[in-house]
C-alpha positions as CSV (number, residue, x, y, z in Angstrom):
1,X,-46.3,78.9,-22.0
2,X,-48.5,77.2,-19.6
3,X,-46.3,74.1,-19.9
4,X,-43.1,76.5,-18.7
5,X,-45.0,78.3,-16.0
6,X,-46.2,74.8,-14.3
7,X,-42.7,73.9,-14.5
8,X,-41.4,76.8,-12.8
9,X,-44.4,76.8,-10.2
10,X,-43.7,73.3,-9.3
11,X,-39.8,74.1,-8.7
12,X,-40.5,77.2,-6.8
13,X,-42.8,74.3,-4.7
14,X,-40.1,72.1,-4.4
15,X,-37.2,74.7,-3.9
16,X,-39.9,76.4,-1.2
17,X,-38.3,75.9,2.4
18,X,-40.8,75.7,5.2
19,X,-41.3,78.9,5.8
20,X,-45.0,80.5,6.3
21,X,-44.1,83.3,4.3
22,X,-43.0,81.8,1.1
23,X,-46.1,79.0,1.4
24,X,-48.5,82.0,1.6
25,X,-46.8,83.4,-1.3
26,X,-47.3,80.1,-3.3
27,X,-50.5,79.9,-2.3
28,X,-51.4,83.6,-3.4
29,X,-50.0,82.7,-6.7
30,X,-52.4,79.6,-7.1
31,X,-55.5,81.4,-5.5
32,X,-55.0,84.1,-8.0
33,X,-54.5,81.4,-11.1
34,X,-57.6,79.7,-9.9
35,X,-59.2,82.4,-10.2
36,X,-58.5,83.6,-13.4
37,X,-59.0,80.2,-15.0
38,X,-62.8,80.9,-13.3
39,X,-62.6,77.0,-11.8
40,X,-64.7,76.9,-9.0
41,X,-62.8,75.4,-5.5
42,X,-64.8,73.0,-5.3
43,X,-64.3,71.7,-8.4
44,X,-60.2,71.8,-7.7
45,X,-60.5,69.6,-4.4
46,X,-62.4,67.1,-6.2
47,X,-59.2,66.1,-7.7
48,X,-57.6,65.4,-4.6
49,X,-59.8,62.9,-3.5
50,X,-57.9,59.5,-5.0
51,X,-54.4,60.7,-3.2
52,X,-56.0,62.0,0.0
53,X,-55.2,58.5,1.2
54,X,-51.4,59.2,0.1
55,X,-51.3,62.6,1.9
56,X,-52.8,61.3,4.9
57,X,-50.3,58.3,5.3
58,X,-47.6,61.1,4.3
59,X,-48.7,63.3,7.3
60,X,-48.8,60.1,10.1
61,X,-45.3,59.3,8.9
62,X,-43.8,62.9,9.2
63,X,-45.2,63.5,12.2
64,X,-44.5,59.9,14.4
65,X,-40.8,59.8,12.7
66,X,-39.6,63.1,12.5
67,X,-37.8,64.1,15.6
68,X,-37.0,67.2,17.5
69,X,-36.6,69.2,20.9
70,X,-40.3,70.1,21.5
71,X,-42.1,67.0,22.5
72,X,-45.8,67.3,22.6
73,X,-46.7,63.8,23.1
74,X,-45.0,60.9,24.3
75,X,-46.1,57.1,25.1
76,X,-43.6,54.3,25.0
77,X,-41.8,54.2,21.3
78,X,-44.5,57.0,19.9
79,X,-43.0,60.6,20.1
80,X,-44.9,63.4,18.6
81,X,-43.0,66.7,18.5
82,X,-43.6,69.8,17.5
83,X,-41.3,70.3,14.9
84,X,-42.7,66.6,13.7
85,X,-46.5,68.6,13.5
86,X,-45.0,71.5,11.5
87,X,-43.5,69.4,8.9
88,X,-46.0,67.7,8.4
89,X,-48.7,70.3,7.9
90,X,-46.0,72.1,5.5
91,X,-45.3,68.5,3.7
92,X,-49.3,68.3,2.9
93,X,-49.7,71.5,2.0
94,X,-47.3,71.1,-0.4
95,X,-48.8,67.7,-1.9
96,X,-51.8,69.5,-2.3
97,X,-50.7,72.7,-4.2
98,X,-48.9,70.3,-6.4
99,X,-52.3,68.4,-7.3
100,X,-54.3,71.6,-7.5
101,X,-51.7,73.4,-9.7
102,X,-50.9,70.4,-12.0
103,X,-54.9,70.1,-12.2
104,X,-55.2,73.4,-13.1
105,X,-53.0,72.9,-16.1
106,X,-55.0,69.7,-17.0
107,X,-58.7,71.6,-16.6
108,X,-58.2,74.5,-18.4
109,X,-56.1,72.8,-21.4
110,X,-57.1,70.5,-24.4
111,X,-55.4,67.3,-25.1
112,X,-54.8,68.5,-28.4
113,X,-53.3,72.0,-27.3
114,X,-51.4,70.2,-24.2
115,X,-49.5,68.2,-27.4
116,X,-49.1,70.8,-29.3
117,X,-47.5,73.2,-27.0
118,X,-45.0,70.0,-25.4
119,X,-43.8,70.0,-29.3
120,X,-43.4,73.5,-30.0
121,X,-41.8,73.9,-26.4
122,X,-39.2,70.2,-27.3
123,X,-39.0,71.9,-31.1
124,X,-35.2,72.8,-30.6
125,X,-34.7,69.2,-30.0
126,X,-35.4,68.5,-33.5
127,X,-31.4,69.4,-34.2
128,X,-30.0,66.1,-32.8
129,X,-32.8,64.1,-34.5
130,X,-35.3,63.5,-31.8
131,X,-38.6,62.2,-32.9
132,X,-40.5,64.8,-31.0
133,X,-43.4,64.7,-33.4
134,X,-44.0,61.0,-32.7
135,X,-43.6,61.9,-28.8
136,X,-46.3,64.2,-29.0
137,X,-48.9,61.7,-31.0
138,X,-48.1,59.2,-28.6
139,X,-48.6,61.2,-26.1
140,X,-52.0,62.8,-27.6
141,X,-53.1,59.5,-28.1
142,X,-52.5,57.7,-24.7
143,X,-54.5,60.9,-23.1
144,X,-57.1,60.3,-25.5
145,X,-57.8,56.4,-25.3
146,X,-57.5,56.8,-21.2
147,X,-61.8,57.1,-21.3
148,X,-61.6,54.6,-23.4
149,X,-60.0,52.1,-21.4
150,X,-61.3,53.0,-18.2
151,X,-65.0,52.4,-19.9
152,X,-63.5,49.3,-20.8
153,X,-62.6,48.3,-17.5
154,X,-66.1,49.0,-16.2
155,X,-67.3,46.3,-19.2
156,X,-64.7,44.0,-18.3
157,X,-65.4,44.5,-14.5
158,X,-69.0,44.5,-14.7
159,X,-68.7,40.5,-16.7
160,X,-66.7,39.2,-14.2
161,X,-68.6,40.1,-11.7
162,X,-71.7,38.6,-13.5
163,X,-69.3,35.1,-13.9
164,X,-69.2,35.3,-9.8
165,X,-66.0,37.2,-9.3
166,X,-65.1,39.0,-6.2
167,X,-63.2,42.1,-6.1
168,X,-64.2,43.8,-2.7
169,X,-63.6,41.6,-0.2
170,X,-60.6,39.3,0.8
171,X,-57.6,40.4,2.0
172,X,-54.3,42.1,-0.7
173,X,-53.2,39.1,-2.0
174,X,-56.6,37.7,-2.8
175,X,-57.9,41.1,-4.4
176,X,-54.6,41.2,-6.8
177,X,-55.1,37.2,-7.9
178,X,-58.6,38.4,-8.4
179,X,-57.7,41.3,-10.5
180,X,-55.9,39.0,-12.9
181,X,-58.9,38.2,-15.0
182,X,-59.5,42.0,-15.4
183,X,-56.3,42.6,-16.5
184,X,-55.6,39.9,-19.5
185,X,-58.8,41.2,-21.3
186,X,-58.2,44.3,-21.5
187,X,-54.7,44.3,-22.3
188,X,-55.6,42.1,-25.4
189,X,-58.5,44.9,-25.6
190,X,-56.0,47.8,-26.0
191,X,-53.5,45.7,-28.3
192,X,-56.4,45.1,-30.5
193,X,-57.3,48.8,-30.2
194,X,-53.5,50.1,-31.3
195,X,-53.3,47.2,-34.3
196,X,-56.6,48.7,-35.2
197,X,-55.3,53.0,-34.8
198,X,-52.1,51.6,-36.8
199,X,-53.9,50.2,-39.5
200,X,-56.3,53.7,-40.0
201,X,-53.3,55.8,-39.6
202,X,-51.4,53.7,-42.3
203,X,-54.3,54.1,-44.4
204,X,-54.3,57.6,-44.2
205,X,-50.5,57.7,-45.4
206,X,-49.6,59.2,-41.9
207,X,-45.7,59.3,-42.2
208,X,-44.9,61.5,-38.9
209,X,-44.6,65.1,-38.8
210,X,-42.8,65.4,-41.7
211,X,-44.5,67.8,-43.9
212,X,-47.6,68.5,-41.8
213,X,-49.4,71.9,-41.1
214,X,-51.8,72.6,-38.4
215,X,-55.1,74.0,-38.4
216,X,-54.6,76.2,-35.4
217,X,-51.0,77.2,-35.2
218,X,-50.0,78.4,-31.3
219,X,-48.4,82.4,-31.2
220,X,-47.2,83.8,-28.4
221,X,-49.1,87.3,-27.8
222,X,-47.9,89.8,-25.0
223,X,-49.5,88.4,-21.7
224,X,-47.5,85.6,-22.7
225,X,-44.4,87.2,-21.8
226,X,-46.0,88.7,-18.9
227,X,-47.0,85.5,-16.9
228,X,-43.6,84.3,-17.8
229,X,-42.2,87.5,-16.2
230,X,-44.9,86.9,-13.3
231,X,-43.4,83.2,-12.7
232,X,-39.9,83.9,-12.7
233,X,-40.3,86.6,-10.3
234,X,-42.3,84.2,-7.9
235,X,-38.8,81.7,-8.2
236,X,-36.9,84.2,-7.6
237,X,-38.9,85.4,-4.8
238,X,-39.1,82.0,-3.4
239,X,-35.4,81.6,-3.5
240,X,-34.6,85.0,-2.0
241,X,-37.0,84.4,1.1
242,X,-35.9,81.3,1.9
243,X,-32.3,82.7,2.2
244,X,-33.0,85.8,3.8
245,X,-35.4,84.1,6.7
């Protein structure tokens, strides 16, 4: 259900015009989820922090190219207007509700149960013979060996550094030749890794999901239904006012 209601808040983000009213309505929505999840703010920005770059690049560029009748500023080729500053306050805000809400999802849910719910939700399509099981463990693992890997990096990072490599200075296209010896060992590191996963799985006469039970099976209760009926009235909502306005 939590997979379904992210869904449906990030099309209700996407479908939102820019209109005040329907962003403060999103933004209700996600203040209110924040707060039931009991994440702190603080903790929410923090993962905005390695795309702020991104949304700042996204602002200059929506305000410098987007044109319209109200010019603020003007100075040879450089025209900032104000329908240019609107869009792109509205565009960031909507980068960033789209980074808190998916990181709301990611916070407040398990690896294990963020699998298990994507293969109960793709379980219809189990009829035309999809492997959805083997989606789901691929899935469960690649979330799980991303720690991994990223300690690996620091390893990996750290020894080439100690061999007197340089990856701060220089300009791009002498910090991606010098990235090249980071990334051949710890590719070969994460083939060695998924022989190594193959080989314990096989051992354990792992044959897909064929068969299997699970140890805590997901059921829907009542407030399930209710934040589903809570989300689609927020679409709806969002659709309405951006007609009607």
């Amino acid at each position: 259900m939590k997979l379904i209601l992210t869904l449906v808040y990030l099309t209700a983000l996407f479908m939102a015009k820019e209109i005040l009213v329907v962003y403060a309505l999103l933004f209700a929505v996600l203040v209110t989820c924040l707060y039931l999840s009991k994440i702190r703010p603080k903790a929410a920005l923090r993962g905005l922090r390695p795309v702020m770059l991104i949304i700042l690049l996204t602002m200059v560029m929506n305000i410098f190219l987007t044109k319209g009748e109200t010019v603020l500023f003007e100075f040879h080729f450089i025209v900032v207007t104000l329908d240019g500053l609107f869009k792109a306050v509205f565009m960031a805000t909507r980068f960033i509700m789209l980074i808190v809400g998916t990181f709301l999802l990611t916070y407040t849910t398990s690896p294990i149960a963020l699998t298990d719910g994507l293969e109960r939700m793709l379980n219809p399509l189990k009829k035309i013979r999809l492997p959805i099981h083997e989606l789901s463990m691929m899935m469960s693992l690649a979330l799980r060996f991303i720690p991994t890997l990223i300690e690996e990096t620091d390893k990996i990072m750290s020894a080439q550094k100690a061999r007197g490599a340089d990856f701060e200075t220089g300009g791009v296209f002498k910090r991606a030749k010098a990235i090249v010896p980071l990334i051949i060992p710890l590719f070969i590191s994460a083939i060695r890794r998924a022989e190594e996963l193959a080989t314990a799985m096989e051992s354990r006469c792992y044959h897909g999901g064929e068969g299997r039970t699970r140890m805590k099976v997901l059921k829907t209760a009542a407030r399930d239904y209710v934040a589903l009926l809570c989300g689609a009235a927020c679409l709806t909502a969002v659709v309405l006012l951006g007609r009607v306005i």
